[in-house]
C-alpha positions as CSV (number, residue, x, y, z in Angstrom):
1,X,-9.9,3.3,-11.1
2,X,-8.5,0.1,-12.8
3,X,-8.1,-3.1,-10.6
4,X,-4.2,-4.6,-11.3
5,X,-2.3,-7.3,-10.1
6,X,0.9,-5.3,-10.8
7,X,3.4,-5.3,-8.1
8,X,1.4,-7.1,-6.2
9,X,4.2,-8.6,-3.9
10,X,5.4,-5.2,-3.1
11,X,2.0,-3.7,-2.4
12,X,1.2,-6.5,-0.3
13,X,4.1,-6.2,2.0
14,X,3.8,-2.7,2.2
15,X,0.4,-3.0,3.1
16,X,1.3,-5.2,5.9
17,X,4.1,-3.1,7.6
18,X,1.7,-0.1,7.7
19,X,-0.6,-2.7,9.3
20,X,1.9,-3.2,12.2
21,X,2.4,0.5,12.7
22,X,-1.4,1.5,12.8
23,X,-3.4,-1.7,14.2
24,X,-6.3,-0.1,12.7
25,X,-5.5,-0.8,9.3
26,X,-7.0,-4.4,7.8
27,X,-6.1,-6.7,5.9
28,X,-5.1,-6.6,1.6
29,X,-8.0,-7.6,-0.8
30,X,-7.5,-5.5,-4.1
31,X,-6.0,-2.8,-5.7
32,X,-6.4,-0.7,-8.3
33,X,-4.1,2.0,-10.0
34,X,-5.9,5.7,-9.3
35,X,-6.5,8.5,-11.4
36,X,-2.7,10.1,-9.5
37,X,-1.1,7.0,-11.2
38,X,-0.7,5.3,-7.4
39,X,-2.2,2.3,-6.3
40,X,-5.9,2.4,-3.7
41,X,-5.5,-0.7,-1.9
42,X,-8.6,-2.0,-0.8
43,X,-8.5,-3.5,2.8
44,X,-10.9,-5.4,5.0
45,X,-11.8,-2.1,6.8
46,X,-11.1,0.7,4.4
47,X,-8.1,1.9,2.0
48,X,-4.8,3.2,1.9
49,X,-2.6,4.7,-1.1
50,X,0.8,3.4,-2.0
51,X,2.9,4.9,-4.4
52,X,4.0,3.2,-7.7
53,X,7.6,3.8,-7.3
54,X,7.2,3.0,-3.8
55,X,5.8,-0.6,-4.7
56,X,8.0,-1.4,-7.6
57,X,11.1,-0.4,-5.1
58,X,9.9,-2.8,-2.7
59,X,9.8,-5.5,-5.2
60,X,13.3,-4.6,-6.3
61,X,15.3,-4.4,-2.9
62,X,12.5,-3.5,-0.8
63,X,15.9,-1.9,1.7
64,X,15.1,0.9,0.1
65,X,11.8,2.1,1.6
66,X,12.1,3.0,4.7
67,X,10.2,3.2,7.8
68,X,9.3,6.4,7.4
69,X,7.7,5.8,3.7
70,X,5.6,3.5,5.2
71,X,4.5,5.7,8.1
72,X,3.5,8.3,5.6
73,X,1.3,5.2,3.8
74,X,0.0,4.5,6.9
75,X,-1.4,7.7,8.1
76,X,-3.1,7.7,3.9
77,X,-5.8,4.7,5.9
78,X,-9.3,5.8,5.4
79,X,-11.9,4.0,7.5
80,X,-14.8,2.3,5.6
């Protein structure tokens, strides 16, 4: 994996609306684009996977990902 900074906003923010539907999930400190061309974020407590498209939409007019997106990012949260 290689650590980015790329869409950072929109990773971020995704990260922190799965955070509000699965309290288990911690806090952003990295990520890093995968070998599937998505991005591991690296939490406080573990990792979840975002999609590319899905973080670059964000950035755009982050109206377009819906809840149910990030429900499915959510339920990607792998404890440490």
């Amino acid at each position: 994996m290689t650590k980015t900074d790329r869409d950072k906003k929109g990773v971020m923010s995704i990260t922190h609306e799965a955070s509000l539907i699965d309290k288990k999930i911690g806090s952003y400190k990295e990520h890093f684009i995968n070998e599937y061309f998505a991005y591991t974020v690296k939490l406080s407590n573990g990792s979840i996977c975002i999609p590319r498209k899905m973080a670059e939409d964000y950035e755009v007019q982050k109206g377009t990902v819906t809840q149910e997106r990030i429900k499915e990012v959510a339920e990607t949260y792998q404890k440490i």
